[in-house]
C-alpha positions as CSV (number, residue, x, y, z in Angstrom):
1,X,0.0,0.0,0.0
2,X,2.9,2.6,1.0
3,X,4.6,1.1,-2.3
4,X,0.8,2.6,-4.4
5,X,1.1,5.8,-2.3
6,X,4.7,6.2,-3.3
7,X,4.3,6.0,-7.0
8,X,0.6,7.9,-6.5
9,X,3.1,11.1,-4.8
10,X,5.7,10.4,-7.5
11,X,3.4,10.1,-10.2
12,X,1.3,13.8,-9.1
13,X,4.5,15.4,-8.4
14,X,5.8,14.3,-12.2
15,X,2.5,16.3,-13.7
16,X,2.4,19.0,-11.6
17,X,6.2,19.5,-12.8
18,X,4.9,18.9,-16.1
19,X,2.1,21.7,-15.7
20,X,4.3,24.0,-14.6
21,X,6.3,23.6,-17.2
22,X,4.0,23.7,-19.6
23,X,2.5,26.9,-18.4
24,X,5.8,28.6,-18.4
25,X,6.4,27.6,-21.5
26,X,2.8,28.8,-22.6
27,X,3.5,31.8,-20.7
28,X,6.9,32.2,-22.7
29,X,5.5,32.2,-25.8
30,X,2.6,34.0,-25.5
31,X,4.6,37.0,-23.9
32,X,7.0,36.5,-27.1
33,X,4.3,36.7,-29.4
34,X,3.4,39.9,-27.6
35,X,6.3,41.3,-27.8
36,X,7.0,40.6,-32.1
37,X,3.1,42.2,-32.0
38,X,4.4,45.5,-30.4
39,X,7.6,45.1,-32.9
40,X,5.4,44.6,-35.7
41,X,3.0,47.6,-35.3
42,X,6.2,50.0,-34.7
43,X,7.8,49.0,-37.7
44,X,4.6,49.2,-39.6
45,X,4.0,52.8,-38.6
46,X,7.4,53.6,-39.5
47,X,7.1,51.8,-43.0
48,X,3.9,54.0,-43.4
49,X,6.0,57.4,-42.9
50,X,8.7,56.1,-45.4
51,X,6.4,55.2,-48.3
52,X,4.5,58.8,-47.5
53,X,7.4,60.4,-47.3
54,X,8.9,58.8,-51.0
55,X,5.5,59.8,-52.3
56,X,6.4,63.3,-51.2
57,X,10.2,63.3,-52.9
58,X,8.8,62.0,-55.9
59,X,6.1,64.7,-56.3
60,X,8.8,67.5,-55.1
61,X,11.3,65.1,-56.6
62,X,14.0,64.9,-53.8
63,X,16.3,61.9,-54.1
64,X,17.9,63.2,-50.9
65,X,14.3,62.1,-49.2
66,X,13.5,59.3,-51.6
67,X,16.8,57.5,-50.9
68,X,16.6,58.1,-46.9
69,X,13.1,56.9,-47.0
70,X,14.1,53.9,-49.5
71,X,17.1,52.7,-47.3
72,X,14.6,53.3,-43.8
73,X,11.9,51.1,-45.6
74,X,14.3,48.1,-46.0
75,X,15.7,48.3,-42.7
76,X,12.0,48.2,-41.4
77,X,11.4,45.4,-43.7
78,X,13.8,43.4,-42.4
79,X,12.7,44.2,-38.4
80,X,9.5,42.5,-39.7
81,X,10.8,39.5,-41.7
82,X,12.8,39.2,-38.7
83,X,9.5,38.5,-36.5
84,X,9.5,34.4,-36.6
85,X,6.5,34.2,-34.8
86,X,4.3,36.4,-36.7
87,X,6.5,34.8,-40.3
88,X,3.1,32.8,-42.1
89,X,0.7,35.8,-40.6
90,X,3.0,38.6,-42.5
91,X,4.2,36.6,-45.6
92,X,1.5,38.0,-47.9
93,X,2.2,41.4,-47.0
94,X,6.1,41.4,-47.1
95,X,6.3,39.9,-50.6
96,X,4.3,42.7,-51.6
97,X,6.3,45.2,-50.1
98,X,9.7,43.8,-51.3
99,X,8.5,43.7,-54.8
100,X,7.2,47.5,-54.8
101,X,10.8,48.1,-53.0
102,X,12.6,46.8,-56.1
103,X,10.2,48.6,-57.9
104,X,11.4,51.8,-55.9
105,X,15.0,50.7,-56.5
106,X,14.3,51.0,-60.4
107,X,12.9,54.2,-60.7
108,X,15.3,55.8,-58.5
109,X,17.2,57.4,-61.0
110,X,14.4,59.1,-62.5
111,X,13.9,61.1,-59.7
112,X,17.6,63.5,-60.4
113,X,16.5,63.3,-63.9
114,X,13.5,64.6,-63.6
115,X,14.5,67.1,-61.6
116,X,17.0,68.2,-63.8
117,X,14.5,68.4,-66.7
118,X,12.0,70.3,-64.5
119,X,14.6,72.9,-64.1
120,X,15.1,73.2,-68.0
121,X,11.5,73.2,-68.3
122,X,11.4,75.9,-65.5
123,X,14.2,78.1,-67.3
124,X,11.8,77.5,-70.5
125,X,8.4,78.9,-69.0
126,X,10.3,82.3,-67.4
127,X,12.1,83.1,-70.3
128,X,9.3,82.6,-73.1
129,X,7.1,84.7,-70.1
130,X,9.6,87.1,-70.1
131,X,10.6,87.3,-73.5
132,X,7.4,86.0,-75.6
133,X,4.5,87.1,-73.1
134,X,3.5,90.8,-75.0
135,X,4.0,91.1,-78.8
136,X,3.8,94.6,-78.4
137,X,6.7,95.0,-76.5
138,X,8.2,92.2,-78.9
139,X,12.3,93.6,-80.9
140,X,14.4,92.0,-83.5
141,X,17.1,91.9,-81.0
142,X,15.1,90.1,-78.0
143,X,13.9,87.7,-80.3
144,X,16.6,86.6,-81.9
145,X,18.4,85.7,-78.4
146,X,16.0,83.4,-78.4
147,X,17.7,81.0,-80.8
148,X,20.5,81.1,-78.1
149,X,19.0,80.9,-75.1
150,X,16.6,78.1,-76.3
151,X,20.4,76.0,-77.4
152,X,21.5,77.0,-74.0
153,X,18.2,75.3,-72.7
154,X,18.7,72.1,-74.6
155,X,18.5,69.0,-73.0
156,X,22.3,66.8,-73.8
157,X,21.2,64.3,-71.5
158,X,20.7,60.1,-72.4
159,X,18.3,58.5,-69.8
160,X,17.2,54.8,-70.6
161,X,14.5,55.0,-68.6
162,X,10.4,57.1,-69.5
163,X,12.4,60.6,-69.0
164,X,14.0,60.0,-72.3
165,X,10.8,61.1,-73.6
166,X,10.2,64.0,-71.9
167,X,14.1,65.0,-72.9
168,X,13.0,64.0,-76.8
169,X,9.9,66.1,-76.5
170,X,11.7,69.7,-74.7
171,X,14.4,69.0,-77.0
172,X,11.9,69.0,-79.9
173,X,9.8,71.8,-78.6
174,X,12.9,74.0,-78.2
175,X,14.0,73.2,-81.7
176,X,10.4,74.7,-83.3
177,X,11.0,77.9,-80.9
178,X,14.3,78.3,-82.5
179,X,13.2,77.8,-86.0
180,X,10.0,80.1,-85.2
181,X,11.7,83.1,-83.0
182,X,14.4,83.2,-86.2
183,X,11.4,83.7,-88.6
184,X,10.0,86.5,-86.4
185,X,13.4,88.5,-85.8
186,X,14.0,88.1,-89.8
187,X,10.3,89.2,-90.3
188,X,9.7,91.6,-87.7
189,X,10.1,95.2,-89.7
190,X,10.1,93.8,-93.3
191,X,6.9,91.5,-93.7
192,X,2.9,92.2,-94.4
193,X,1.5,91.6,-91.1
194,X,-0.3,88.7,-91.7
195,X,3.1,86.7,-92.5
196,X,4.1,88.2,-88.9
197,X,0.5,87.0,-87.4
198,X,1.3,83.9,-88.7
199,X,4.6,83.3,-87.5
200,X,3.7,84.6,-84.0
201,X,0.2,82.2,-84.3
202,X,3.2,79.0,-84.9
203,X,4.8,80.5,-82.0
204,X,2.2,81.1,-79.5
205,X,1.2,76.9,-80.6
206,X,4.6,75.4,-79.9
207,X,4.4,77.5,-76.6
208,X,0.6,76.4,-75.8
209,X,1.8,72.3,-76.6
210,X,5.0,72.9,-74.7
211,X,2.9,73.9,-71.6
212,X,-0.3,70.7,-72.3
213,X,2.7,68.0,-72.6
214,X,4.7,69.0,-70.0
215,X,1.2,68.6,-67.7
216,X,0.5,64.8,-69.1
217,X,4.2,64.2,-68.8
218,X,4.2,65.0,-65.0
219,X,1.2,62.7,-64.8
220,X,2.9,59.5,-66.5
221,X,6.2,60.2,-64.5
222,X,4.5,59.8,-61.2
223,X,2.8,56.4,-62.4
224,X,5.8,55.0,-62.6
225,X,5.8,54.4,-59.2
226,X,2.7,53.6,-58.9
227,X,0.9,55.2,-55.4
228,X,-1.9,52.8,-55.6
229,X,0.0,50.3,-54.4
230,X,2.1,52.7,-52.6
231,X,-1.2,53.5,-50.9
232,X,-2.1,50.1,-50.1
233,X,1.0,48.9,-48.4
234,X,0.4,51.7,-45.9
């Protein structure tokens, strides 16, 4: 009988250790859990900021913010592929995000270009304002610098990316205001005035088209990165 009561003790004892142990353990990894949660959600909220914040530097295009934002967005990345417990629960999400991020990693370098062409396109607008905004106020002289200042203004720049476009299209544009403002100068004092309505009617066009496609331009550039997704990732 003491032998039963022995191995009766022994036996409770073993699965009370074992309770114990399993609880802890429980305990363990529920706390864990917990804690990747509280990890997760952090590095969440950051990786909204970063994709808002690369949304911002390519409207404004700033690669000094896209490529802070790009380089803080994989380091969050990785806090959350990092997250074991919380691995089959975020796998759907983080192969979205990595692809958009080598998506982002691609279009990078249209951001400087861009920019670059914005500025031509900038330097462009005030001088054709400036120079080509009242006929009446219109010389040979201030014409004619036109055919400089627009050679000055051309784009020598090779992209192999959409911006090659836009360079083809200022580049293009630029060439008919050279060929038009050299027309004008030559016909300024000397022709009837409806060859000088004309040429300033050619003029006033390639200015008008300049303005439209530089607008759709701006509106293809930014879908290249492609802020629906952008917008569902946050």
């Amino acid at each position: 009988m003491k032998t039963f009561k022995k191995i009766l003790l022994m036996t409770l004892s073993w699965l009370m250790i074992l309770f114990l142990a399993s609880y802890e353990g429980t305990s363990i990894i529920k706390k864990e859990y917990e804690r990747q949660i509280q990890i997760a959600n952090t590095a969440r909220e950051q990786v909204a900021l970063n994709l808002n914040m690369i949304k911002i530097a390519v409207q404004t295009e700033d690669d000094e913010i896209y490529g802070n934002n790009l380089a803080g967005l994989k380091e969050q990345t990785a806090v959350l592929e990092d997250l074991s417990y919380l691995k089959n629960r975020q796998s759907g999400y983080l192969k979205r995000l990595n692809t958009y991020i080598e998506r982002l990693e691609e279009k990078r370098e249209i951001i400087s270009a861009t920019k670059t062409l914005s500025e031509k396109v900038k330097e462009v607008k005030e001088y054709l304002a400036t120079n080509y905004g009242n006929n009446q106020t219109a010389t040979r002289e201030k014409i004619r610098e036109g055919k400089t200042k627009f050679e000055e203004i051309k784009v020598n720049l090779k992209y192999d990316n959409s911006v090659q476009e836009t360079v083809n299209y200022v580049n293009d544009i630029l060439n008919r205001l050279i060929e038009a403002s050299i027309s004008l100068s030559d016909c300024i004092d000397t022709c009837y005035k409806d060859r000088i309505e004309k040429i300033n009617d050619e003029l006033a066009g390639y200015i008008k088209a300049f303005s439209e496609k530089v607008t759709t331009l701006n509106k293809n550039y930014e879908s290249e990165f492609d802020f629906q997704t952008l917008n569902d990732l946050q």
